[in-house]
NUPA-417476 format. One record per residue: x, y, z of N, C-alpha, C, CB in turn; residue number from 1. Coordinates in nm, 4 decimals. Each point is the difference from the previous one (the first is absolute). Glycine has a CB too. Example, Ala and Ser with C-alpha at 12.3 -4.5 7.8 and 13.67 -1.06 7.14 Angstrom:
% residues 2
[[1.3190, -0.5690, 0.7800], [-0.0890, 0.1190, 0.0000], [0.0900, 0.1200, 0.0000], [-0.1892, -0.1173, 0.1246], 1]
[[0.1542, 0.2223, -0.1966], [0.0820, 0.1190, 0.0060], [-0.0770, 0.1090, 0.0730], [0.1184, -0.0628, -0.2145], 2]
This chain:
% residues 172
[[0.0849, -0.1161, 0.0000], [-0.0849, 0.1161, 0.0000], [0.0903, 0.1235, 0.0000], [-0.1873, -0.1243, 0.1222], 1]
[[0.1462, 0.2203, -0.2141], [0.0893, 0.1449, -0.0309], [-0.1115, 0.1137, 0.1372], [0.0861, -0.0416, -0.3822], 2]
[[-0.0433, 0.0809, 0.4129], [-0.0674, 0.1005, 0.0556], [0.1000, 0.1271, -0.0485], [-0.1228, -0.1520, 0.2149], 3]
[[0.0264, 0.3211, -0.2515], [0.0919, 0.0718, -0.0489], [-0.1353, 0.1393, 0.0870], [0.1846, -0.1658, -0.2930], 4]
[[-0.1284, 0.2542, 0.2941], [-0.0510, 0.1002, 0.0847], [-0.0551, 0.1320, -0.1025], [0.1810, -0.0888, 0.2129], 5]
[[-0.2660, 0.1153, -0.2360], [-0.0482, 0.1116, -0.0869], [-0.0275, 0.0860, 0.0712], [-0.0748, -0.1032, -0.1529], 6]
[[0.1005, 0.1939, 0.2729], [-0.0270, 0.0794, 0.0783], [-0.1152, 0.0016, 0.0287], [0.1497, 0.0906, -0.0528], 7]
[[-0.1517, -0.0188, 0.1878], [-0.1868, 0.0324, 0.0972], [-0.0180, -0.1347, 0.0496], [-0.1640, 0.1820, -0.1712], 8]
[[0.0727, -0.2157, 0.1337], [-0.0476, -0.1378, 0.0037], [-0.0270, -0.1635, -0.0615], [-0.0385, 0.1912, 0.0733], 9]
[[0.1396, -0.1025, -0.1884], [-0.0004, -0.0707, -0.1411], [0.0927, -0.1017, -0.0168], [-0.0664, 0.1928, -0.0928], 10]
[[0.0454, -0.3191, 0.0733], [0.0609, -0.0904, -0.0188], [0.0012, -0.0849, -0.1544], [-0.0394, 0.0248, 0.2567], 11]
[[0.1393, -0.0941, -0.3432], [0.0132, -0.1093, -0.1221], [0.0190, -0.1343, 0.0853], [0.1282, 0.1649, -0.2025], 12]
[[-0.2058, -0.2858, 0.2173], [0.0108, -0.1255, 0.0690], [0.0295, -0.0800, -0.1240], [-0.1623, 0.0322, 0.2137], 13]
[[0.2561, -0.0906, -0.2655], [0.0011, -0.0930, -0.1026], [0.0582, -0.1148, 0.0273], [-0.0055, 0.1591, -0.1311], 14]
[[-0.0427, -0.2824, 0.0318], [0.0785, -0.1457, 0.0500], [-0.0619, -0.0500, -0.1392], [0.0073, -0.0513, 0.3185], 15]
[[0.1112, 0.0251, -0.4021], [0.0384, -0.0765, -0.1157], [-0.0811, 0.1119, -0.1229], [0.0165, -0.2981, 0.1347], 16]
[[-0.1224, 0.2239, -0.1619], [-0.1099, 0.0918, -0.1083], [-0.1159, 0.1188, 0.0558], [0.0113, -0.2396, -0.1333], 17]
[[-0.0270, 0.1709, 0.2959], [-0.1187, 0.1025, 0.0492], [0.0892, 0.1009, 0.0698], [-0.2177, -0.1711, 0.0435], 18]
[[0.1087, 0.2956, -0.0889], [0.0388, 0.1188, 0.1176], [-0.1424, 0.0763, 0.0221], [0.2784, 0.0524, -0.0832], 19]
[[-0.2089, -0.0297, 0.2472], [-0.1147, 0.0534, 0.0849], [0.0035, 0.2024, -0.0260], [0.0376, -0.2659, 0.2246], 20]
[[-0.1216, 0.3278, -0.2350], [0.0080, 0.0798, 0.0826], [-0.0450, 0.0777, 0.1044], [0.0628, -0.0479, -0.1386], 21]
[[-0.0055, 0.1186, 0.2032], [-0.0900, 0.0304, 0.1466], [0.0391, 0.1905, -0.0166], [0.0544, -0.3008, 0.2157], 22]
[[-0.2078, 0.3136, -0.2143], [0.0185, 0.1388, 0.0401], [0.0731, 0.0662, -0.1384], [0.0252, -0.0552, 0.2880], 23]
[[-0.0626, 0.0734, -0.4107], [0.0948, 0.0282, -0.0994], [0.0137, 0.1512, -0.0136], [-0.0527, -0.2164, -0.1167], 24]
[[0.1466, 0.2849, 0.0679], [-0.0176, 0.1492, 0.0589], [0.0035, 0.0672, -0.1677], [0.1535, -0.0027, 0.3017], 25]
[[-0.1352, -0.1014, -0.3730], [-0.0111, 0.0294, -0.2095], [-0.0909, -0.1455, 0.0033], [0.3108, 0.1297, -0.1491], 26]
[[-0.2877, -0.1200, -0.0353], [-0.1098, -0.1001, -0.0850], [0.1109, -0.0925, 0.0348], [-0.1671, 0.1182, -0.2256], 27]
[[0.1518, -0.2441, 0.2771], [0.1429, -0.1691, 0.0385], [-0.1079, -0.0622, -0.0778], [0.1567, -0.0408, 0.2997], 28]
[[-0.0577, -0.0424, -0.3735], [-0.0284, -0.1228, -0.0579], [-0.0364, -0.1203, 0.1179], [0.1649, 0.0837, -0.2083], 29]
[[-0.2468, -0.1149, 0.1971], [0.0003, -0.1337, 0.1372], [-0.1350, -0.0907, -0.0246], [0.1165, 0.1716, 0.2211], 30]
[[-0.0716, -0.2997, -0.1207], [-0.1138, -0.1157, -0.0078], [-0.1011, 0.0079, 0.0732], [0.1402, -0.1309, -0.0438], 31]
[[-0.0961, 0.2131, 0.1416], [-0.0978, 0.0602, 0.0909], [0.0176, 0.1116, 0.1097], [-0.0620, -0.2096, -0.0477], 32]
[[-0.0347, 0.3153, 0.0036], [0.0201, 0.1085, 0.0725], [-0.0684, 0.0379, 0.1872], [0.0145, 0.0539, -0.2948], 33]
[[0.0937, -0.0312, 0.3423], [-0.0951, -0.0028, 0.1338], [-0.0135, 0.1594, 0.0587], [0.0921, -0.2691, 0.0741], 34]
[[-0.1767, 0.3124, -0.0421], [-0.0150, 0.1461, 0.0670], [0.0191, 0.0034, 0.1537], [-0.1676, 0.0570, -0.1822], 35]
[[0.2226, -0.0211, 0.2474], [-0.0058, -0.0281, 0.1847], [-0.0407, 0.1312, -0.0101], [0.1990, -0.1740, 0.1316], 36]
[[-0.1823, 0.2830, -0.1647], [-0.0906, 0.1271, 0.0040], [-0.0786, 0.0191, -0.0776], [0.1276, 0.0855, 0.0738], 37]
[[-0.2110, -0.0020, 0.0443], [-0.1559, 0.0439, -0.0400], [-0.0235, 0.1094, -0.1269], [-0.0455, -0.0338, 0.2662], 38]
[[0.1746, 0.1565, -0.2329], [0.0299, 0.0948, -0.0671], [0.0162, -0.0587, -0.1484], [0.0971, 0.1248, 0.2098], 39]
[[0.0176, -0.2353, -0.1945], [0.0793, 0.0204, -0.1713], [-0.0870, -0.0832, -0.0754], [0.2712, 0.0181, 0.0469], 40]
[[-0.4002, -0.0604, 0.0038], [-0.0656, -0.0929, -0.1158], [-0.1251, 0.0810, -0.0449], [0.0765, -0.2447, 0.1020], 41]
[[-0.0751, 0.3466, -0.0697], [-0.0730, 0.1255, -0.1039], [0.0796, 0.0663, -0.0266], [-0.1848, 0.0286, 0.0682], 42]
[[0.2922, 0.0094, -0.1074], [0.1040, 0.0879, -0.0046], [0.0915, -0.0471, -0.1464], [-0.0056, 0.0362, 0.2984], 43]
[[0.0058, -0.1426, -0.3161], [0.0908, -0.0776, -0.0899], [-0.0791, -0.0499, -0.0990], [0.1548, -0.0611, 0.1636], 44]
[[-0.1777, 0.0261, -0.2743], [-0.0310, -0.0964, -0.0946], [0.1201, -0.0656, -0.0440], [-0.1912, 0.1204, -0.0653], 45]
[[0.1388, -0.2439, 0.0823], [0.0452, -0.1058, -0.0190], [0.0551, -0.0530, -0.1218], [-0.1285, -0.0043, 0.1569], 46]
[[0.2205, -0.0986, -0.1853], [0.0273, 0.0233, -0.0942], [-0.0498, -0.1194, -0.1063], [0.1722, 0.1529, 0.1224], 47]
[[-0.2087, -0.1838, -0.2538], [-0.0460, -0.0514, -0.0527], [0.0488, -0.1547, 0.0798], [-0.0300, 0.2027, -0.2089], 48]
[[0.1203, -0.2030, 0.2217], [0.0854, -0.1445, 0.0156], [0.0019, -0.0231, 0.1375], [0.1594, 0.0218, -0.1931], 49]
[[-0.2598, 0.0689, 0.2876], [0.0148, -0.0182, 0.1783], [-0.0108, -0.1602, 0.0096], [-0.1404, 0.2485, 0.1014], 50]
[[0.0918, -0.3408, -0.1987], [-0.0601, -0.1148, 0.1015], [-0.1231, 0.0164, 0.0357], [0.1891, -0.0303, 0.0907], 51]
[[-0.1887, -0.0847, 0.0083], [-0.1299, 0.0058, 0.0829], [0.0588, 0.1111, 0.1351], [-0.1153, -0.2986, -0.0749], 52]
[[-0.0155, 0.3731, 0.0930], [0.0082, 0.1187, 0.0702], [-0.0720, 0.0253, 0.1369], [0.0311, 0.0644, -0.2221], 53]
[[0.0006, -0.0937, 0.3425], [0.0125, -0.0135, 0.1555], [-0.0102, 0.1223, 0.0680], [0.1390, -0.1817, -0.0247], 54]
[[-0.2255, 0.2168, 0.0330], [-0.0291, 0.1397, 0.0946], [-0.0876, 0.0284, 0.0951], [0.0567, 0.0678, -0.1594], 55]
[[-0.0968, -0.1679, 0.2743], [-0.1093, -0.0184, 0.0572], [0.0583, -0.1348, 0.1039], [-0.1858, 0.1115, -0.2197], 56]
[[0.0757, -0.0919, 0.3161], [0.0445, -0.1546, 0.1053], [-0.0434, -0.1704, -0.0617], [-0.0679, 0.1855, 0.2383], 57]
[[0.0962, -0.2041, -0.2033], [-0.0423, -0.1447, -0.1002], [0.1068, -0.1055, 0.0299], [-0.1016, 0.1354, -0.2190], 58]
[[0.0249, -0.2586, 0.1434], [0.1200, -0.1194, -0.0434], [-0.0085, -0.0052, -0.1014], [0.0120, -0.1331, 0.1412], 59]
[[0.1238, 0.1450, -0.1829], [0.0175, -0.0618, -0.1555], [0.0855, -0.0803, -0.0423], [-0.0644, 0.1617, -0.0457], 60]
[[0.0658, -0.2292, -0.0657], [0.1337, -0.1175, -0.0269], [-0.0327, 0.0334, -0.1547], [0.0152, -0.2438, 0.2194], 61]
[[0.1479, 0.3134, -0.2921], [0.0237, 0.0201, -0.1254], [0.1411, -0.0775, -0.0109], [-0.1460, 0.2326, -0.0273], 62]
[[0.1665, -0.3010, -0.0496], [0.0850, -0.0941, -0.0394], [0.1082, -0.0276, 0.0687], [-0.0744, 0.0478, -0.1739], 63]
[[-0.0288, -0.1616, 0.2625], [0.1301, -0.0209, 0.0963], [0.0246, 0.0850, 0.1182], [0.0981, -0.0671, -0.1948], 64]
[[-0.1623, 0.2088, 0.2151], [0.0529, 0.0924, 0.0611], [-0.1342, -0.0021, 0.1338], [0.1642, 0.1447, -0.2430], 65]
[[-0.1747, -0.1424, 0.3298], [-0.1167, 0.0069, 0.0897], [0.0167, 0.1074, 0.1154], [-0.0404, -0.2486, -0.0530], 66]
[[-0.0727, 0.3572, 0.0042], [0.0177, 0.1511, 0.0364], [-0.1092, -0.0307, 0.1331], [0.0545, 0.1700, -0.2772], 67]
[[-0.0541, -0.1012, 0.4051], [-0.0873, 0.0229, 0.1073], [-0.0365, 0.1423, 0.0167], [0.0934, -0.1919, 0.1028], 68]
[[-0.1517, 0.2670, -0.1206], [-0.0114, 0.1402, 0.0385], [-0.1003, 0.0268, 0.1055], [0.0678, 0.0537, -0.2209], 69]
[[-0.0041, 0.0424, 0.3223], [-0.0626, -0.0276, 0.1591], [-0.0793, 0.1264, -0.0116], [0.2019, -0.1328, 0.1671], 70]
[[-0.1378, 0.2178, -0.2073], [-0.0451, 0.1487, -0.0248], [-0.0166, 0.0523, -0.1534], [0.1254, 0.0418, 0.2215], 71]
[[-0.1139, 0.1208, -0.1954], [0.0351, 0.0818, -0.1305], [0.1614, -0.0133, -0.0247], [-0.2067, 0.1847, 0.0435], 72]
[[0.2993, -0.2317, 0.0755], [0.0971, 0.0600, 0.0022], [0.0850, -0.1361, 0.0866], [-0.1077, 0.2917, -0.0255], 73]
[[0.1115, -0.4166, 0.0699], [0.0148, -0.1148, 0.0257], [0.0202, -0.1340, -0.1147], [-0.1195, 0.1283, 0.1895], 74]
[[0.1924, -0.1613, -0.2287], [-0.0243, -0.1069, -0.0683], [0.1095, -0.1190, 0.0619], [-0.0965, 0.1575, -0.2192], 75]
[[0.0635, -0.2756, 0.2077], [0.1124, -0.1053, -0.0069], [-0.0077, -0.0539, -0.0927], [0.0209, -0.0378, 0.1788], 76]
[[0.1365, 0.0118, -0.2847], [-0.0363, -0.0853, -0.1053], [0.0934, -0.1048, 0.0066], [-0.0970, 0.1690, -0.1387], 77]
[[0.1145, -0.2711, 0.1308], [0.0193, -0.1620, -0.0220], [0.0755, -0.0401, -0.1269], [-0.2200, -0.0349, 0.1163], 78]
[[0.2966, 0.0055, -0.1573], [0.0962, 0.0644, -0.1441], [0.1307, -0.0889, 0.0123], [-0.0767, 0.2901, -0.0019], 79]
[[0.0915, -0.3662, -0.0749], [0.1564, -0.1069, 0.0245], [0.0001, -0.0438, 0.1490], [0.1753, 0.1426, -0.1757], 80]
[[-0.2710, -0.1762, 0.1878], [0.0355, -0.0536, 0.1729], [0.0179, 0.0826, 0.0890], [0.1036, -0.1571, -0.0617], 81]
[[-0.1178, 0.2836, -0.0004], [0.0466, 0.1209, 0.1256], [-0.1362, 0.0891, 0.0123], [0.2929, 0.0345, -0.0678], 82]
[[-0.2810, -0.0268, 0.2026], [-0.1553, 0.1296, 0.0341], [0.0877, 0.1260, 0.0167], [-0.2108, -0.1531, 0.1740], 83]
[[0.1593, 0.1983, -0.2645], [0.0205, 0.1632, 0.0240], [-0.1001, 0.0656, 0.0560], [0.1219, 0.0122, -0.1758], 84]
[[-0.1222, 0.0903, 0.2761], [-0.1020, 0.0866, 0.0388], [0.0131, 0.1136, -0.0271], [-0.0387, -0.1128, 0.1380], 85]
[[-0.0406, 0.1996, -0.1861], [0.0272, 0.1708, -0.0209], [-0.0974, 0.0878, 0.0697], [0.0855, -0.0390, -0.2302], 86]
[[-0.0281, 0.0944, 0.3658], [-0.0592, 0.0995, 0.0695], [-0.0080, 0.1420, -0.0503], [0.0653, -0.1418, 0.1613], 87]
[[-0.1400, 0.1680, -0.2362], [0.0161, 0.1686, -0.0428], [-0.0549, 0.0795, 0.0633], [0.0117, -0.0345, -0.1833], 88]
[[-0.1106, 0.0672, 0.2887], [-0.0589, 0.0227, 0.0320], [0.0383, 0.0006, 0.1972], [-0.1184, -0.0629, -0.2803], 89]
[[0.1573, 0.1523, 0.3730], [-0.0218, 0.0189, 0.1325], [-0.1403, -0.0052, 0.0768], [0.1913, 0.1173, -0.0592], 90]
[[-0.2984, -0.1376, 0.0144], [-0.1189, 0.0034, 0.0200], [-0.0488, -0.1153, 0.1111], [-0.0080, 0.1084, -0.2405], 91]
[[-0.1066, -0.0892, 0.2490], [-0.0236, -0.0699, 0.1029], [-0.0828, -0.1593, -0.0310], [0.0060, 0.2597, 0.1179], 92]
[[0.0242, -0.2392, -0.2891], [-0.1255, -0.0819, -0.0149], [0.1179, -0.1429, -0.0373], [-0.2584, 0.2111, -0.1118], 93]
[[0.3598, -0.1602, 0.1255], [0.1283, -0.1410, 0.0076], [-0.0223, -0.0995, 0.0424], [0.1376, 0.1059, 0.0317], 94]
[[-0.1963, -0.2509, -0.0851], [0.0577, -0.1421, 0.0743], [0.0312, 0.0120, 0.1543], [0.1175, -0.0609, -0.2254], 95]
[[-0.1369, -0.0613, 0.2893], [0.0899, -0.0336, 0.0872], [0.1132, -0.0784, -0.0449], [-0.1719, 0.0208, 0.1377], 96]
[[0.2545, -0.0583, -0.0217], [0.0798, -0.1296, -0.0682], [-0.0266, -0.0790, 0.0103], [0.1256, 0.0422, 0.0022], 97]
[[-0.2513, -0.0963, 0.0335], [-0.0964, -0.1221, -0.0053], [-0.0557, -0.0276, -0.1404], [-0.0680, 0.0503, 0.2374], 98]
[[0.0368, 0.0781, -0.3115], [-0.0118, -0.0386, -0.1244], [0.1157, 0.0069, -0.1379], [-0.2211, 0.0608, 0.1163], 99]
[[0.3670, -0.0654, -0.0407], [0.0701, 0.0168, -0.1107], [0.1134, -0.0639, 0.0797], [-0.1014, 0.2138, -0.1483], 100]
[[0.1118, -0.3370, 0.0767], [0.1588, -0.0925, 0.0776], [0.0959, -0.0597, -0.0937], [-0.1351, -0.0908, 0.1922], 101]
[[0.2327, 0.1017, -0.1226], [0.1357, -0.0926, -0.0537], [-0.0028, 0.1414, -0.1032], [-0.0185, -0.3529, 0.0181], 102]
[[0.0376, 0.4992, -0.0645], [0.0513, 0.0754, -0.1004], [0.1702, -0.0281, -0.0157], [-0.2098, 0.1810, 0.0502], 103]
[[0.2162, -0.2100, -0.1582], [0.1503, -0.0392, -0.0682], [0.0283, 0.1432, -0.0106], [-0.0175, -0.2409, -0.1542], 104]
[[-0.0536, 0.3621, 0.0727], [0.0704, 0.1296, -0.0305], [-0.1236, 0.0905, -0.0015], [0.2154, -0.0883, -0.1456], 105]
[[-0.1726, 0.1827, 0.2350], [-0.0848, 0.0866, 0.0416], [0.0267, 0.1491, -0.0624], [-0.0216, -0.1561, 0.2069], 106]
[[-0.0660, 0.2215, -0.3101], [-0.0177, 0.1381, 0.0180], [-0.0490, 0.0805, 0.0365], [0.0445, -0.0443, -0.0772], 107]
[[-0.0148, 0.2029, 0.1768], [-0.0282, 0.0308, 0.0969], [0.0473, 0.1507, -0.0254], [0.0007, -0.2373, 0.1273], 108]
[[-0.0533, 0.3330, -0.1138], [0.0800, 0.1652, 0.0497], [0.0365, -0.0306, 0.1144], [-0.1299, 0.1837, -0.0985], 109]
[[0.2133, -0.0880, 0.0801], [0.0839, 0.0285, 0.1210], [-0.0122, 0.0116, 0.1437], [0.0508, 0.0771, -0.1604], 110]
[[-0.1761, -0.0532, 0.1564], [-0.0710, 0.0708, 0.1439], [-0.1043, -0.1105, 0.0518], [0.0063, 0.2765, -0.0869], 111]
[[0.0391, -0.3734, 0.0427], [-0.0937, -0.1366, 0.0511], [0.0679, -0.0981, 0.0532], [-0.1448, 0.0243, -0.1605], 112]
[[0.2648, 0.0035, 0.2135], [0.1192, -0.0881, 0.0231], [-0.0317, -0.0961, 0.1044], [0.1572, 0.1748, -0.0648], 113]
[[-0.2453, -0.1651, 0.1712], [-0.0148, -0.0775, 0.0691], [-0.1001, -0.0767, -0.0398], [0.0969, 0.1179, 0.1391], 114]
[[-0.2015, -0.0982, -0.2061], [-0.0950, -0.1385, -0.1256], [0.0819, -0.1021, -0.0558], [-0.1505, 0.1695, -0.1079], 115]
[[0.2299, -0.0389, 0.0539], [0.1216, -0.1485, -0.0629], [0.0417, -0.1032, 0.0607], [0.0954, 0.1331, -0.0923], 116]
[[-0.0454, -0.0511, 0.2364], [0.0560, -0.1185, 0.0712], [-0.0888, -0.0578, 0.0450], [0.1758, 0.0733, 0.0514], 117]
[[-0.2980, -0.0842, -0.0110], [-0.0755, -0.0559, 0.0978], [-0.0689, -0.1493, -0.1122], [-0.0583, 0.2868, 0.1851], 118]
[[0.1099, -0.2385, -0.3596], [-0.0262, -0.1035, -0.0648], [0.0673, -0.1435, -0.0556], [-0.0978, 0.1961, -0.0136], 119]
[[0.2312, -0.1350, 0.1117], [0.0732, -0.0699, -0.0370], [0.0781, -0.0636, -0.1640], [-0.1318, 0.0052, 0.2271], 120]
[[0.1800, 0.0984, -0.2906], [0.0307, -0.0682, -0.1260], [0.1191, -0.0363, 0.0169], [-0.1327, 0.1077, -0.1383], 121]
[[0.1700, -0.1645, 0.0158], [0.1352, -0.0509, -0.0264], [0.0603, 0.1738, -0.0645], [-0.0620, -0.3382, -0.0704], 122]
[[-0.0027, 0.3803, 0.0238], [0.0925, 0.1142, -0.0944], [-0.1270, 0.1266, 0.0395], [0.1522, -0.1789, -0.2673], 123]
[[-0.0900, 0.2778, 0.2806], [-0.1204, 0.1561, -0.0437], [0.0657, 0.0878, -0.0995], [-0.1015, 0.0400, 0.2499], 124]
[[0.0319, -0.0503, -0.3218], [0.0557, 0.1646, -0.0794], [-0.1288, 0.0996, 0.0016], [0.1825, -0.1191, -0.2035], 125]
[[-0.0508, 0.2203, 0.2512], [-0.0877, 0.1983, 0.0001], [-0.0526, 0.0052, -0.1219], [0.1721, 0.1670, 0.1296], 126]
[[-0.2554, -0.1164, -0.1027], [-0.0560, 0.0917, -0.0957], [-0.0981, 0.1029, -0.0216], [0.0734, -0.1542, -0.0400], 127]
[[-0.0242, 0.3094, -0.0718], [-0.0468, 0.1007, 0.0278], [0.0146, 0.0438, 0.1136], [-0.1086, -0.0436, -0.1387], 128]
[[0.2506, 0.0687, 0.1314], [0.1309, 0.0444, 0.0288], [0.0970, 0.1184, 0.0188], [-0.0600, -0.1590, -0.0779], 129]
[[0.0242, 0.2498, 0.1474], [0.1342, 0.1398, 0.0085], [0.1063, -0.0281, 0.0988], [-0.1693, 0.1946, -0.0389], 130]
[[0.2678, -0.1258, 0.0144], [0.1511, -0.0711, 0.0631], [-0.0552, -0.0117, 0.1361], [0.2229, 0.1177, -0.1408], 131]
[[-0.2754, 0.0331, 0.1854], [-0.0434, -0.0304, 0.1544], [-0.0537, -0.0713, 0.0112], [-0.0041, 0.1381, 0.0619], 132]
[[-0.1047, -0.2096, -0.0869], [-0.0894, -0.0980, 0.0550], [0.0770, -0.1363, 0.0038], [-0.2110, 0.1277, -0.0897], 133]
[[0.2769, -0.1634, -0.0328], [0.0960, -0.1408, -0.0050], [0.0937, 0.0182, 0.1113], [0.0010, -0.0429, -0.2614], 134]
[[0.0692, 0.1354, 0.2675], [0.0993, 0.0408, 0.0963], [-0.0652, -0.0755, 0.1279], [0.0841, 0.2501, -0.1142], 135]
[[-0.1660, -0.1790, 0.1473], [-0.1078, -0.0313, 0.1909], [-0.0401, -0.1435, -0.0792], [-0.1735, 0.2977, 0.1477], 136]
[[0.1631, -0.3293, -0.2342], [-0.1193, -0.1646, -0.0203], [0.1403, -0.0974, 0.0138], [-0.2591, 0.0635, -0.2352], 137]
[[0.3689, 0.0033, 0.1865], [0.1440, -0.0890, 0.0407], [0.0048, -0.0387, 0.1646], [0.1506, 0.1461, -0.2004], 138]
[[-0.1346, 0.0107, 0.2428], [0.0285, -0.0014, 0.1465], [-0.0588, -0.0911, 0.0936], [0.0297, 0.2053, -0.0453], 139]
[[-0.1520, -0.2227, 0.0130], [-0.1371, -0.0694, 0.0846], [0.0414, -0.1489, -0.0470], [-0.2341, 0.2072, -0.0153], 140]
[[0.2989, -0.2777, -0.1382], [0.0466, -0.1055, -0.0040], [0.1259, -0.0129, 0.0401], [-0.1426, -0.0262, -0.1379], 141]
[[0.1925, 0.0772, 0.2296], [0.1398, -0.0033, 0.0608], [0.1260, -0.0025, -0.1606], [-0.1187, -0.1736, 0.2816], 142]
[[0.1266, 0.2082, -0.3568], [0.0251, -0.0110, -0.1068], [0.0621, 0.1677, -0.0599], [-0.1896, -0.2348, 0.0031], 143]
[[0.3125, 0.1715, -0.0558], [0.1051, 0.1654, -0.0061], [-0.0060, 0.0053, -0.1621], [0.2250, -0.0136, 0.2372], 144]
[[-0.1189, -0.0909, -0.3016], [0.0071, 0.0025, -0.0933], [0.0005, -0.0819, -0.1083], [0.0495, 0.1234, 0.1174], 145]
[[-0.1762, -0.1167, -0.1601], [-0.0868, -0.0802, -0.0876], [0.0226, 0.0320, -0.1643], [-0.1772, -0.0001, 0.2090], 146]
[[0.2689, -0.0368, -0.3048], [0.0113, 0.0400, -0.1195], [-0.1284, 0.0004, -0.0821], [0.2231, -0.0727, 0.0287], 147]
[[-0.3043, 0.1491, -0.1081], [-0.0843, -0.0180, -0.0602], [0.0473, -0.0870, -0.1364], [-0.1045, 0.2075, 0.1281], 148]
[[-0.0055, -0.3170, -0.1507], [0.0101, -0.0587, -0.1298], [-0.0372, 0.0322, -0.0998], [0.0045, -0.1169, 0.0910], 149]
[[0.0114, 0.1127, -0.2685], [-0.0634, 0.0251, -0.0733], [-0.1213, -0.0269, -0.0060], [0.1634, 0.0061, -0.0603], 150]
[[-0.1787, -0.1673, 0.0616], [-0.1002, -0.1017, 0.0506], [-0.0076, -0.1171, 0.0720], [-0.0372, 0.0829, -0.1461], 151]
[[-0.0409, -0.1482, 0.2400], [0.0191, -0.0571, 0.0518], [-0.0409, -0.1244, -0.0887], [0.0068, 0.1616, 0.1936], 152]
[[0.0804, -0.2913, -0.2304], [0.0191, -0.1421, -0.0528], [-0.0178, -0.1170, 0.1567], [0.2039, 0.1115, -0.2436], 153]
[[-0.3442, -0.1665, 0.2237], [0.0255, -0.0834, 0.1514], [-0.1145, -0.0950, -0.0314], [0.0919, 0.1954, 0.2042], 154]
[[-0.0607, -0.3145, -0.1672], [-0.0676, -0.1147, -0.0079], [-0.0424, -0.0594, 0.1160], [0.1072, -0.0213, -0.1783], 155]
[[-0.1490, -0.0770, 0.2061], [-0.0858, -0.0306, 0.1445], [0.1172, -0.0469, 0.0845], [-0.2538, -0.0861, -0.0925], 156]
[[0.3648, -0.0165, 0.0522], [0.0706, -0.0485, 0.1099], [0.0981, 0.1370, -0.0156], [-0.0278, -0.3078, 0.0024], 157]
[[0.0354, 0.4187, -0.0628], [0.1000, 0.0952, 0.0525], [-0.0850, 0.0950, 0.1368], [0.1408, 0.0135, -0.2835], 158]
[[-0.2155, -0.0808, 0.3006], [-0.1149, 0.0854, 0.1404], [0.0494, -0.0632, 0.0999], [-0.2428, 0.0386, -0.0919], 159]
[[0.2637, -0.1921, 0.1244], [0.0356, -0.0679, 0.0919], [0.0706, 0.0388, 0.1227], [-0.0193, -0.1108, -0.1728], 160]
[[0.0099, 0.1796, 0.2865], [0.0086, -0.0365, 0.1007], [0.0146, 0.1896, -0.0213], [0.0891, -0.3225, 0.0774], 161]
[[-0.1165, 0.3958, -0.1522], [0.0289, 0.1475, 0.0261], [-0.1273, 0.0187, 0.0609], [0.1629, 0.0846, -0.1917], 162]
[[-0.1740, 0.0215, 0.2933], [-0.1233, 0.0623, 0.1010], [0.0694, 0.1591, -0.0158], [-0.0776, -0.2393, 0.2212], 163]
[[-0.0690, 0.3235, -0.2941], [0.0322, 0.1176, 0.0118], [0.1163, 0.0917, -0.0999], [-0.0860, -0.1011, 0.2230], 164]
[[0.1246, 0.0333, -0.2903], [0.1350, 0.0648, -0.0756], [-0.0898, 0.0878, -0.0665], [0.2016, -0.1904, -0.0434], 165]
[[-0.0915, 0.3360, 0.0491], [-0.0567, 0.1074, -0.0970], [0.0577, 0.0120, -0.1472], [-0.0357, 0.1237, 0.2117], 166]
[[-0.0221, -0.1678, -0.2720], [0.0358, 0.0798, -0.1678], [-0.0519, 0.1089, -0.0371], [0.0111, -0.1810, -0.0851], 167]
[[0.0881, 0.2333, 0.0360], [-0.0189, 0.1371, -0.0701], [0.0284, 0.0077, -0.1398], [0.0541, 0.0930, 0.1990], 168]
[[-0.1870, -0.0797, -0.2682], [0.0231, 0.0283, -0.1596], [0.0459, 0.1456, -0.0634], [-0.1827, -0.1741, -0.0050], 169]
[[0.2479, 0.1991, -0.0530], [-0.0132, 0.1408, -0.0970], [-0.1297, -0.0022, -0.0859], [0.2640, 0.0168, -0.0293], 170]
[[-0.2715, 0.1399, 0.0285], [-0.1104, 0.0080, -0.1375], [0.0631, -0.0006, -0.1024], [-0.1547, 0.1219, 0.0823], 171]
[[0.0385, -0.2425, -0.1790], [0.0460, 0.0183, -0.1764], [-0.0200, 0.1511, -0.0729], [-0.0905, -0.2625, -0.0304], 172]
């Protein structure tokens, strides 16, 4: 699985032929588009080639891929063996961690640092992001100096026994 960072909230999820996208901030080519905000899914048109298109709470299963959406702004998705969760949203209308377990890779702003932890992932990456806020979202992960990646390349047994590690993507 490629993970690559499009700034804000915006993520490219790809693995072999499919790609995800989340939160797209232009027209992305993808197999399936997911919205975690309320804002950018009137805001954006989509692009001929979105895929099947995810903007609402629900279950869904698009090839192979099995999406949960708790909220406007909550989703867990299920993807190569790995659950990803994407918190966009500080709100109150968040999951417990009763309804969201075992997260392999968690996305999260900055200012939710203790959700993160209380969910226990193997990996979190920030996002929608100013130096200050990463700076304090470092501090709170006891964590100094964290090189940002282009993209993150990670498969299920490269999760194995990590709790909490922070990655940090650059924007494309």
């Amino acid at each position: 699985m490629i993970i690559s960072y499009q700034g804000g909230e915006s993520f490219k999820i790809s693995q072999g032929d499919l790609t995800m996208a989340v939160n797209p901030q232009s027209k992305m080519s993808a197999d399936i588009t997911l919205f975690t905000l309320r804002q950018a899914q009137g805001k954006l048109e989509t692009s001929e080639k979105a895929g099947f298109v995810i903007d609402g709470p629900g279950e869904y299963e698009v090839k192979d891929i099995f999406i949960k959406g708790f909220s406007d702004s909550t989703y867990l998705i299920t993807f190569e063996g790995m659950k990803l969760c994407f918190l966009s949203s500080t709100d109150n209308q968040r999951p417990t961690t009763n309804d969201i377990e075992d997260v392999d890779i968690l996305f999260v702003r900055p200012d939710a640092y203790k959700s993160a932890v209380a969910l226990e992932p193997a990996v979190i990456i920030p996002m929608h992001y100013d130096q200050n806020s990463l700076t304090q979202f470092l501090k709170e992960g006891g964590e100094k100096n964290v090189a940002p990646l282009d993209k993150f390349v990670v498969k299920k047994k490269d999760l194995e026994g990590k709790e909490g590690e922070i990655i940090i993507l650059k924007q494309e």
